[in-house]
C-alpha positions in Angstrom: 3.7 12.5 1.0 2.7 14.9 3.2 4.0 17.5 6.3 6.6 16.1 7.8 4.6 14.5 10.4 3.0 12.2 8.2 4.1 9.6 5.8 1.9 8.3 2.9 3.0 7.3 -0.7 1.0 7.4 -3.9 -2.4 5.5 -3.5 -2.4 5.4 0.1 -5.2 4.3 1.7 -5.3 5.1 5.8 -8.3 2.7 6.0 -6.5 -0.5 4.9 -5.1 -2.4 7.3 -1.8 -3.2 5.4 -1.2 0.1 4.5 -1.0 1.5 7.7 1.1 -1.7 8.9 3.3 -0.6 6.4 4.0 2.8 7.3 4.2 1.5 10.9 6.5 -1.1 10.3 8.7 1.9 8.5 8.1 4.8 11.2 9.3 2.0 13.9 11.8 -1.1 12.7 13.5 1.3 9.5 13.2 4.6 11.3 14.8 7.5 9.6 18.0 5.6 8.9 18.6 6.3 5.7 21.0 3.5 5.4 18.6 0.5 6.7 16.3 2.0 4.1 18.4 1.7 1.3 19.6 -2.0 2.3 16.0 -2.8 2.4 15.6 -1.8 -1.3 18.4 -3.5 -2.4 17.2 -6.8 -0.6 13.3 -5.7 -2.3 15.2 -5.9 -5.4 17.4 -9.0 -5.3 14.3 -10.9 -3.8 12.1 -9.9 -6.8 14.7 -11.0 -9.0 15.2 -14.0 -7.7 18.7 -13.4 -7.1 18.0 -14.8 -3.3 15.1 -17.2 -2.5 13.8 -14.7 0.5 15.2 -12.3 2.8 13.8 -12.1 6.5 14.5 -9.0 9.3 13.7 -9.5 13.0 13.0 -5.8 13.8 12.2 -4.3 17.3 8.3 -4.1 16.6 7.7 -6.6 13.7 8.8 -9.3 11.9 9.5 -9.0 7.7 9.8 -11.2 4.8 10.0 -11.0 1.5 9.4 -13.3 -1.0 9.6 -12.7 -4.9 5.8 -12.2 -5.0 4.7 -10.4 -1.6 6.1 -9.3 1.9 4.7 -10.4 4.9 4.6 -8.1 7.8 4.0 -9.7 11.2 3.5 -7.7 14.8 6.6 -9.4 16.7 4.3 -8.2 20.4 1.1 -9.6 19.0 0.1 -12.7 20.6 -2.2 -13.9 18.2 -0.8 -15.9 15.3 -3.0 -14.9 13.0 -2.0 -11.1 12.4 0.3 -12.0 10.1 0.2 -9.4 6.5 0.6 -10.7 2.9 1.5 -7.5 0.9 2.1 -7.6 -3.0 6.0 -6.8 -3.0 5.2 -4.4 -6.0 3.1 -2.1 -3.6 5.8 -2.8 -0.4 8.5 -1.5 -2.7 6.5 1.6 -3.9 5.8 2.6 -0.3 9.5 2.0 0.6 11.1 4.0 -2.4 8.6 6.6 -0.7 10.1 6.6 2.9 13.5 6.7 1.3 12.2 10.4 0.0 10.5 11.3 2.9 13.1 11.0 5.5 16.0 12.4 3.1 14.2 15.4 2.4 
């Protein structure tokens, strides 16, 4: 993490494309609620254990689900169909355990 002006996790990369998606998706659907964030986690966590089959949020900007595997991460005010992001849920769940320290701090 950096200033507070920037967010970034362990092994960021600002050159790939679901990275940055991710941070976006966090900066603009989770915001600094600190609340949303820590439902997220819990959802991250039921999902991977297979507790619930998926879980799905309709945000303002994107579109999320999880599955036990990966996320996907989908611009809701993209037209094309095909901008759809398949993240491993390992790496979506570092980079949210991330923003839950960044926007408590």
């Amino acid at each position: 993490m950096n200033n507070d002006n920037t967010f970034s996790w362990q092994d960021y990369q600002p050159e790939e494309t679901s990275h940055r998606l991710i941070a976006a998706y966090l900066a603009v659907d989770i915001q600094r609620n600190i609340e949303e964030t820590n439902h997220l986690l819990q959802k991250i966590d039921a999902v991977s254990k297979r507790e619930i089959p998926n879980w799905e949020r309709i945000g303002n900007a994107y579109y999320l689900r999880l599955f036990p595997e990966y996320a996907e991460i989908e611009e809701a005010f993209s037209d094309e169909t095909d901008q759809l992001e398949r993240i491993p849920l390992s790496l979506f769940k570092i980079a949210v355990q991330s923003w839950q320290q960044h926007i408590s701090l």
